[in-house]
MARGU-525156 format. One record per residue: y, x, z of N, C-alpha, C in turn; residue number from 1; residue in three letters. Coordinates in steps of 0.1 Angstrom, whole numbers, plus 5000, padded with zeros to 4 digits. Example, Ala and Ser with C-alpha at 12.3 -4.5 7.8 and 13.67 -1.06 7.14 Angstrom:
+--------+-------+------+---------+--------+------+--------+-------+------+-----+------+
! nnorth ! neast !  nup ! canorth ! caeast ! caup ! cnorth ! ceast !  cup ! seq ! type !
+--------+-------+------+---------+--------+------+--------+-------+------+-----+------+
!   4943 !  5132 ! 5078 !    4955 !   5123 ! 5078 !   4967 !  5132 ! 5078 !   1 !  ALA !
!   4978 !  5128 ! 5071 !    4989 !   5137 ! 5071 !   5000 !  5129 ! 5079 !   2 !  SER !
+--------+-------+------+---------+--------+------+--------+-------+------+-----+------+
END
This chain:
+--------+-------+------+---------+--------+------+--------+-------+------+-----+------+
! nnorth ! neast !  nup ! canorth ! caeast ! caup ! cnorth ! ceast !  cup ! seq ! type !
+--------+-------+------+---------+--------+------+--------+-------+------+-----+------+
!   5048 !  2604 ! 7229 !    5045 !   2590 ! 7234 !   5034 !  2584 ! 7226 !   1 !  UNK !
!   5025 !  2578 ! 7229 !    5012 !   2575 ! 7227 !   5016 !  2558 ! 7218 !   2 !  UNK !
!   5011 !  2556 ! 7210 !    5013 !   2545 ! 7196 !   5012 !  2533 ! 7205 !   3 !  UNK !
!   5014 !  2521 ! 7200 !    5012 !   2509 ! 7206 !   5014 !  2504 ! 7220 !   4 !  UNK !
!   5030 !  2512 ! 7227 !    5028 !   2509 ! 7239 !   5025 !  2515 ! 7247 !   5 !  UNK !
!   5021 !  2525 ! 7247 !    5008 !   2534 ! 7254 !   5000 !  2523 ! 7256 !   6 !  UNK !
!   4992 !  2519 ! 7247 !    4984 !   2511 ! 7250 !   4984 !  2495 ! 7259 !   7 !  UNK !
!   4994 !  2497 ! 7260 !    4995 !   2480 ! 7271 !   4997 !  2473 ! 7257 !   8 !  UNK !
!   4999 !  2473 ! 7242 !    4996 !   2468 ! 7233 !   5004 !  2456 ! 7229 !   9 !  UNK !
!   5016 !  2458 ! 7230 !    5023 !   2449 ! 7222 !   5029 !  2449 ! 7210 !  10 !  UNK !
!   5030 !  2441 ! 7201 !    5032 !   2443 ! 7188 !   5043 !  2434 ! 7180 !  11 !  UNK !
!   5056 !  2441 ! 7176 !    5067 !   2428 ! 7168 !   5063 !  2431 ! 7153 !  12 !  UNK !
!   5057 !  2426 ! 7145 !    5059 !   2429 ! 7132 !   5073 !  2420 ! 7128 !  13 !  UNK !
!   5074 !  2431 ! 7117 !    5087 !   2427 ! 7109 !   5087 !  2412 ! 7102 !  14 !  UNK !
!   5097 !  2406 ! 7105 !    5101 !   2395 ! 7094 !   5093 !  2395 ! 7082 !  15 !  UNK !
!   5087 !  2387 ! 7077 !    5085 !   2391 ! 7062 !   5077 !  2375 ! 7059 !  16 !  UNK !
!   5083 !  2370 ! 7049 !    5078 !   2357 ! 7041 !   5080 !  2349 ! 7050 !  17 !  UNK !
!   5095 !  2346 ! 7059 !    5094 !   2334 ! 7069 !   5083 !  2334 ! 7079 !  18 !  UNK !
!   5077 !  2346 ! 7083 !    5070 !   2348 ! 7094 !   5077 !  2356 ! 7103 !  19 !  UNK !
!   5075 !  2350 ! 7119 !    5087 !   2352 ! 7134 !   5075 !  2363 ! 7138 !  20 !  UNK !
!   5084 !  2371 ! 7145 !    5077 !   2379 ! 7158 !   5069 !  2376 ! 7163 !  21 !  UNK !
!   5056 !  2378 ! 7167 !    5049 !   2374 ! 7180 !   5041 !  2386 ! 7184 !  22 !  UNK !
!   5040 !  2381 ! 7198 !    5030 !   2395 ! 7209 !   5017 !  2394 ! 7207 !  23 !  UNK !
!   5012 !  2404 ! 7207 !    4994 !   2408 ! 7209 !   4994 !  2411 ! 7218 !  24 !  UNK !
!   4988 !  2402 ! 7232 !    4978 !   2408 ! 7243 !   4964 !  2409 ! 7243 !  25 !  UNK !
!   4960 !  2419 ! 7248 !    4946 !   2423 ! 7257 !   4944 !  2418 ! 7267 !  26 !  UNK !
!   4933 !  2408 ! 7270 !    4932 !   2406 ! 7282 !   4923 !  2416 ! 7290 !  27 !  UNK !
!   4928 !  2416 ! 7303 !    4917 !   2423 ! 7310 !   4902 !  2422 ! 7311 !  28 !  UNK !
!   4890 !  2431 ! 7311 !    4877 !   2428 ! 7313 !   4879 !  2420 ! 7328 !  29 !  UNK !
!   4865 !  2415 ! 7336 !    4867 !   2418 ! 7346 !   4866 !  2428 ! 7355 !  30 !  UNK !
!   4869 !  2430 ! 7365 !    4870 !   2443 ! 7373 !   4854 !  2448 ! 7375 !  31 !  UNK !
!   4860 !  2461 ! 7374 !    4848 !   2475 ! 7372 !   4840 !  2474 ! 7363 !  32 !  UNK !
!   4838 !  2466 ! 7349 !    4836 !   2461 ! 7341 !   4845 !  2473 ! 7328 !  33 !  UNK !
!   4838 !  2474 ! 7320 !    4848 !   2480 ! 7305 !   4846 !  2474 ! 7294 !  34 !  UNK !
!   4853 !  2475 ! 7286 !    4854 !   2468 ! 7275 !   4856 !  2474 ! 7259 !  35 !  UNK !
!   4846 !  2471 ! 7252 !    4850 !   2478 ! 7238 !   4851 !  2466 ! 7228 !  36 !  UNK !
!   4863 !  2472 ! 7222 !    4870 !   2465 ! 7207 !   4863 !  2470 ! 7195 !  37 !  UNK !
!   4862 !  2462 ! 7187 !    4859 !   2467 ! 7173 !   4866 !  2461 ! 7170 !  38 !  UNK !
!   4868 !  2468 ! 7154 !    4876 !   2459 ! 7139 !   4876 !  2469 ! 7129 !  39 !  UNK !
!   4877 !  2464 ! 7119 !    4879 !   2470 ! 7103 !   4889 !  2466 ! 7096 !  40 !  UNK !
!   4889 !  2478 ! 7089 !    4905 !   2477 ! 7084 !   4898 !  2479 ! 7069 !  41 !  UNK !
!   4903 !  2466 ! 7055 !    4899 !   2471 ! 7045 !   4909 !  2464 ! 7030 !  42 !  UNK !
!   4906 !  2473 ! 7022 !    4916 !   2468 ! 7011 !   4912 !  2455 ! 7000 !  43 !  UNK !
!   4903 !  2450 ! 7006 !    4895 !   2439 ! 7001 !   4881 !  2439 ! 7004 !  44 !  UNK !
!   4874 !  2427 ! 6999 !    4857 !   2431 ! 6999 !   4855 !  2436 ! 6990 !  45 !  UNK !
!   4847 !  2449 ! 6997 !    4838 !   2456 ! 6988 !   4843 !  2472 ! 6984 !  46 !  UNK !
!   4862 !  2472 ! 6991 !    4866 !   2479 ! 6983 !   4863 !  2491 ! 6997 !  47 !  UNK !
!   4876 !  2499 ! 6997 !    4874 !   2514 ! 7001 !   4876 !  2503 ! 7023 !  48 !  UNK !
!   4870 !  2512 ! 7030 !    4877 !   2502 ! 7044 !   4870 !  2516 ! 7056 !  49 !  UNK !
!   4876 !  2509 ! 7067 !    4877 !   2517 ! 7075 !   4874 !  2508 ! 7088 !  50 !  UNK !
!   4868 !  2517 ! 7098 !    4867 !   2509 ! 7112 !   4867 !  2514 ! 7125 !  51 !  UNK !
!   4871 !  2507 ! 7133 !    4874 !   2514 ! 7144 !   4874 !  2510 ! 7157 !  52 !  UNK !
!   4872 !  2515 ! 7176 !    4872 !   2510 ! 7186 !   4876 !  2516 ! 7194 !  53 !  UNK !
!   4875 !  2509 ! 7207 !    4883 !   2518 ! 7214 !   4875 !  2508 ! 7229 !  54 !  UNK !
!   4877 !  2518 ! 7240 !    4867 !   2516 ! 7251 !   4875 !  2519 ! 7264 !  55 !  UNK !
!   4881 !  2507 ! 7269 !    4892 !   2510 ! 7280 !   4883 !  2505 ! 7295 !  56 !  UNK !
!   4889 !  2507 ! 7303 !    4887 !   2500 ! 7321 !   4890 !  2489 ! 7323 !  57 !  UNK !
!   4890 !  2480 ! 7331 !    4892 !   2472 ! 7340 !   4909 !  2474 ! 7341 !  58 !  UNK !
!   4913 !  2481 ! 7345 !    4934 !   2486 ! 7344 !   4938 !  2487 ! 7332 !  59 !  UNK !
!   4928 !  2487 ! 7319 !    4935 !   2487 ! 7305 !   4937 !  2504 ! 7303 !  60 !  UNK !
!   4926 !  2508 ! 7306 !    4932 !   2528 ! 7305 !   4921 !  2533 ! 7298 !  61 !  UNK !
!   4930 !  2537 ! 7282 !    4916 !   2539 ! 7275 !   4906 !  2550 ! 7276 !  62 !  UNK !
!   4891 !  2553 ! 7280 !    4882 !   2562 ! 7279 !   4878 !  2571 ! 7268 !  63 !  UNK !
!   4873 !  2563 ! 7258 !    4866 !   2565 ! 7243 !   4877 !  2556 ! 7230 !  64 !  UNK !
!   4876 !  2563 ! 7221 !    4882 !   2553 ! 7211 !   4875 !  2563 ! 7194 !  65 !  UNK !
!   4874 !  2557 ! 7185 !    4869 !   2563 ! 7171 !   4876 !  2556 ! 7160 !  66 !  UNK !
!   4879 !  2559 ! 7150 !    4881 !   2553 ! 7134 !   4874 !  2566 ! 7127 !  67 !  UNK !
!   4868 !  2554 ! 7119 !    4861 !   2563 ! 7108 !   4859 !  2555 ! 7097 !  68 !  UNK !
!   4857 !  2559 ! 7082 !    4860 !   2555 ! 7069 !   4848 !  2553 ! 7068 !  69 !  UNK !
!   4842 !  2542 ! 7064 !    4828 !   2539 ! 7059 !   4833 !  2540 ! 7044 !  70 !  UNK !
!   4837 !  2543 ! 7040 !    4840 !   2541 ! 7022 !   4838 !  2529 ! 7016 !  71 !  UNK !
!   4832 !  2523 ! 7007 !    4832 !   2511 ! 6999 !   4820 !  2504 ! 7005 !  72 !  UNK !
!   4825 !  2493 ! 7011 !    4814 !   2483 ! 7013 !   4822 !  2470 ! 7018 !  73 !  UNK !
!   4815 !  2458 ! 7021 !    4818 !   2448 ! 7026 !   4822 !  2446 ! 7038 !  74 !  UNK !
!   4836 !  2440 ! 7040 !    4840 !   2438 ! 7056 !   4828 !  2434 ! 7067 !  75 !  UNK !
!   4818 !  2424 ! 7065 !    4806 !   2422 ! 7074 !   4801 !  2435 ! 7073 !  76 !  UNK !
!   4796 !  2441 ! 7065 !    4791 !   2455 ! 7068 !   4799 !  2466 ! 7079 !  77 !  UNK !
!   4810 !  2467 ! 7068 !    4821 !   2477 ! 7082 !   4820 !  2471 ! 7095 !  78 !  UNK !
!   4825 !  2459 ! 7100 !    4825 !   2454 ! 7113 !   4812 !  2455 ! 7120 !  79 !  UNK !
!   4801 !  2457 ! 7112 !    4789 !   2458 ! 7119 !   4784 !  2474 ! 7119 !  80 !  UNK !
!   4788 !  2483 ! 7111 !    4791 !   2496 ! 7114 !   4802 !  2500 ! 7126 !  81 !  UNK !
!   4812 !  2495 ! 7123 !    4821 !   2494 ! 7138 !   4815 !  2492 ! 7150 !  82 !  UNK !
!   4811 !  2482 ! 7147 !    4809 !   2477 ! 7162 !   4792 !  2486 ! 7171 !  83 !  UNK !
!   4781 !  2489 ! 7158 !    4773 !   2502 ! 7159 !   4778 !  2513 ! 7164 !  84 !  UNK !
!   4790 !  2520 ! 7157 !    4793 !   2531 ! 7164 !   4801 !  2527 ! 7179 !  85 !  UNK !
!   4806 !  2516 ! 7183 !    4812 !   2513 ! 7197 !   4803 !  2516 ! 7203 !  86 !  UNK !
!   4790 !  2508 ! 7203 !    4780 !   2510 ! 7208 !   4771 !  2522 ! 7212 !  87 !  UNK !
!   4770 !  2529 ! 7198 !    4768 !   2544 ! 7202 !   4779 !  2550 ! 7213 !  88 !  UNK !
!   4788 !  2550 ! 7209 !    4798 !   2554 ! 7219 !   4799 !  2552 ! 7233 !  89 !  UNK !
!   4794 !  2542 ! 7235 !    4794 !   2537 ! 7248 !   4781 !  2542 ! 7255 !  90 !  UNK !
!   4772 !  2543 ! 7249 !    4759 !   2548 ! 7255 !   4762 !  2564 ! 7255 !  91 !  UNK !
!   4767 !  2568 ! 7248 !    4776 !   2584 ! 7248 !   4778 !  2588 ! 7263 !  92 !  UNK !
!   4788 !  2579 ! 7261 !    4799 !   2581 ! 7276 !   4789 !  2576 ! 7288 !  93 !  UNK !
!   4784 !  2568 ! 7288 !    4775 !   2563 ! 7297 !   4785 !  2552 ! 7307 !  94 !  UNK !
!   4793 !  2544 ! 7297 !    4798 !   2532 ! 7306 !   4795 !  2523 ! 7308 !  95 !  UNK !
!   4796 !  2519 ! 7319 !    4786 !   2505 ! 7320 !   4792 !  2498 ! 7331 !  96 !  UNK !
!   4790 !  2487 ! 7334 !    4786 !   2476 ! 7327 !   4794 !  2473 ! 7316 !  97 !  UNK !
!   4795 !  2468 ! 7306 !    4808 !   2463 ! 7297 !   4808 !  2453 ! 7285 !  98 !  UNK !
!   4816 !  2449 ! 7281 !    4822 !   2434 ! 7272 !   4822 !  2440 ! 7261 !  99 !  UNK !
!   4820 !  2435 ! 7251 !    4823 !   2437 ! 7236 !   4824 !  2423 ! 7234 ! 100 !  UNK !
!   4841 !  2431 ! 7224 !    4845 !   2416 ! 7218 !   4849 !  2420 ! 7203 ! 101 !  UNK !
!   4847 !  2413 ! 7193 !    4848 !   2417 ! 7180 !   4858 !  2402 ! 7177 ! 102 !  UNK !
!   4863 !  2404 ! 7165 !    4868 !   2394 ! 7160 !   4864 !  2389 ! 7144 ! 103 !  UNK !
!   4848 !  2393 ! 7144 !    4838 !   2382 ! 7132 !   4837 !  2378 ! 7136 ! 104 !  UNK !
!   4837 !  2362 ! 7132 !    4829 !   2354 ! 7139 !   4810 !  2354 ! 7133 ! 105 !  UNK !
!   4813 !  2360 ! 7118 !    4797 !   2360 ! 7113 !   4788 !  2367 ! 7127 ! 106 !  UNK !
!   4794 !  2383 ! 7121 !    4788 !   2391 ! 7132 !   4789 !  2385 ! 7145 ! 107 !  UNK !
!   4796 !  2380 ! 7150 !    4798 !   2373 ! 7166 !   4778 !  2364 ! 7167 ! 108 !  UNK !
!   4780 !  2358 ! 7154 !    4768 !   2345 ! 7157 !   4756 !  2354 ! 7146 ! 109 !  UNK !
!   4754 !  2365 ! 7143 !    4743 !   2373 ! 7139 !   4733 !  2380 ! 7152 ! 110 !  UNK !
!   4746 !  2384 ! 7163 !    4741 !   2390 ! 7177 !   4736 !  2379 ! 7187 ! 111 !  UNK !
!   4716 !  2377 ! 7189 !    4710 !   2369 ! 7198 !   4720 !  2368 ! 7214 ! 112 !  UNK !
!   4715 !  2358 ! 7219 !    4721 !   2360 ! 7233 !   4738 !  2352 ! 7233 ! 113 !  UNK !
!   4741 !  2353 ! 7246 !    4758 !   2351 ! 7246 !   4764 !  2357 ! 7238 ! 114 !  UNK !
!   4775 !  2355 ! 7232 !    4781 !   2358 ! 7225 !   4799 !  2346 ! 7222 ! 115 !  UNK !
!   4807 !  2355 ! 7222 !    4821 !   2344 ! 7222 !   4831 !  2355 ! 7211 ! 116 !  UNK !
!   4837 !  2349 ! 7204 !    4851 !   2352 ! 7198 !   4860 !  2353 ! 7202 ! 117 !  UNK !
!   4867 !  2364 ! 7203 !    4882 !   2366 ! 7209 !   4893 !  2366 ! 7197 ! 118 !  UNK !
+--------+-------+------+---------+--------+------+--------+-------+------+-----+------+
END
């Protein structure tokens, strides 16, 4: 069985410090449209971190996805390595049209053009 749902992505973390359950949704792209996620995962700024994406459909059915260890650097750095290699990724596969949504808002307002926070 495939992690998180198979992907329809919902998530209960545990109780912990008077903090309740709550759900994580994905919204849909629009149709025929795809959509890539970034994020980074790290043990502080500066320290050891990781990042990763994932590149689903319009139905939520994932195509491409990566994590990879950038080693020691700054969360704005990883997230902008993340979201580089989504990118590469995506020109890989050759998907197209599609949404990228990050959750920096630095990087969100570094990238010219539209740009929104999810």
């Amino acid at each position: 069985m495939d992690s998180l749902a198979s992907w329809g992505i919902t998530c209960l973390p545990l109780r912990h410090n008077n903090r309740v359950p709550c759900s994580i949704t994905w919204p849909l792209p629009t149709f025929s449209f795809y959509k890539l996620n970034t994020d980074e995962s790290s043990w502080g700024n500066s320290r050891a971190a990781e990042g990763g994406g994932i590149i689903r459909t319009s139905m939520g059915i994932p195509m491409a996805g990566f994590v990879l260890c950038f080693g020691f650097a700054s969360n704005i750095v990883v997230e902008s390595l993340a979201l580089l290699e989504g990118i590469r990724l995506y020109l890989d596969e050759h998907l197209s049209p599609i949404i990228v949504e990050t959750d920096s808002q630095i990087l969100s307002d570094m990238i010219p053009g539209k740009a929104q926070v999810s």
